[in-house]
N, C-alpha and C positions, 0 to 999 in steps of 0.2 A: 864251616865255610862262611865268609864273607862275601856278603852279597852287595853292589849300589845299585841303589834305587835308580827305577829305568827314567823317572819322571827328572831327572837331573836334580835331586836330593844333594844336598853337601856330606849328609852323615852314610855311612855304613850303618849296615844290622844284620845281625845271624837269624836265620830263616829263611820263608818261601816270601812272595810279596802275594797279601791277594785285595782286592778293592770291591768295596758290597756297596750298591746303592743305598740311600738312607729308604728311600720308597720306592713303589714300583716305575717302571719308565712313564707312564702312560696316564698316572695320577698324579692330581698338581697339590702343593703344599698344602692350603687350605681343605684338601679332600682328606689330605695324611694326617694333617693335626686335629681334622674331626674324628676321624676311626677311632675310638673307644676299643680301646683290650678288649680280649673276650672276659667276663667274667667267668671263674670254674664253678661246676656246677657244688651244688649245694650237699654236702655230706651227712646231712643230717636233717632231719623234719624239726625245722623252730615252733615256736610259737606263734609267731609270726606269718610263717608262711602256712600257718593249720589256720588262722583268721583267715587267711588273702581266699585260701580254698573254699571255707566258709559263705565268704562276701561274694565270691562268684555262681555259689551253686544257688543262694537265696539274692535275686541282683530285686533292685529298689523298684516299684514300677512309678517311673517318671514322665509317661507321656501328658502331653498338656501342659506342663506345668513351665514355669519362667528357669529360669539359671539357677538365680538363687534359689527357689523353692526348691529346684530336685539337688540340689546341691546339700540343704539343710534336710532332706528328706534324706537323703543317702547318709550323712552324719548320724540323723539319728538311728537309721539301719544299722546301721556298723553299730553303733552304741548299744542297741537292744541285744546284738548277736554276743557280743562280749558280756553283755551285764546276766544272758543265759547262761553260757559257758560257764560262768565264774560262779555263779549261784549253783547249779547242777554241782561243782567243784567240792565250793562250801560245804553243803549238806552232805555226801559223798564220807566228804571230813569229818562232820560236827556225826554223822554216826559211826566212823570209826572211832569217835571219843566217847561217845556214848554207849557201843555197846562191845566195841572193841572188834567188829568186822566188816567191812564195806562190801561192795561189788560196783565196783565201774563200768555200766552196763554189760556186755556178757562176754567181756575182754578182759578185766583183771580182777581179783578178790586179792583185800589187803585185810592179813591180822594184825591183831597186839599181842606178842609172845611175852609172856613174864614170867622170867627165872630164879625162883628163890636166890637168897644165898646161902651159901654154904661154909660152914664155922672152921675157923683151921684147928687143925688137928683129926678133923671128921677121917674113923677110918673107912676103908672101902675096901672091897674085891671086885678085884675088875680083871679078866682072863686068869682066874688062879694065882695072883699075886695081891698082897696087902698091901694096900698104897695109905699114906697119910694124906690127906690134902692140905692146900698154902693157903686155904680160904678164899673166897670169892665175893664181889658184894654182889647183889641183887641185880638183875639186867632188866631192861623192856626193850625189845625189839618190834620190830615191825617186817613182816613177812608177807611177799606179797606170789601168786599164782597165777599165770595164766591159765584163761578157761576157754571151752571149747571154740569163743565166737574168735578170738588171738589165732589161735591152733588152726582154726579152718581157712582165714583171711593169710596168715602166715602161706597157707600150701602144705601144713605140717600133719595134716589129718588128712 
């Protein structure tokens, strides 16, 4: 079907006609080009947003002081909090290379798994059949567990 526009259009168009405000009637332009999108919400815990949570549960104490003072005092807030984080991180680390098992406090345990290799030709029985192997080299893996404090915060205990 061919339709002419009711607004005295020159052209035809196939379809319905329908006409959307750009805003609402009652809002003036200046109010419509301030609204910000919504942003959607966040799919994932950053790193980012695990400081922001951080910097709020431990807030600066700034009474008395000038702008700048609590200003430079809360930088360095924020600074300490990161320079803990990253340090607890480190060590965490530098003993999983040292002894080849961490525990990140009572939420995760990381190993170092190391798998020989194995020579080709090696044979095997493995379910009653003799298998040759195509050889392997040697792996290190890292294996990590959640533990009971994961498991309880989860809901899964």
């Amino acid at each position: 079907a061919v339709w002419i526009c009711s607004w005295s259009c020159s052209s035809a168009f196939a379809g319905t006609l329908t006409h959307r405000p750009a805003r609402s009637p009652g809002v003036s332009l200046a109010a419509a080009k301030k609204a910000a999108p919504k942003k959607a919400a966040p799919t994932k815990l950053t790193k980012t947003a695990i400081y922001a949570k951080l910097y709020e549960q431990f807030p600066a104490n700034v009474e008395g002081m000038t702008k700048t003072g609590a200003k430079a005092a809360e930088t360095a807030r924020k600074k300490l909090i990161v320079s803990v984080v990253e340090s607890y991180l480190d060590i965490a680390a530098s003993g999983l290379k040292d002894f080849g098992e961490a525990k990140i406090g009572d939420l995760v345990s990381v190993r170092v798994v190391k798998k020989p290799a194995v020579k080709k030709g090696t044979k095997m029985t493995v379910a009653g059949r003799d298998l040759v192997s195509a050889g392997k080299p040697a792996m290190t893996k890292l294996s990590a567990r959640a533990l009971a404090g994961a498991k309880k915060i989860a809901g899964l205990d």
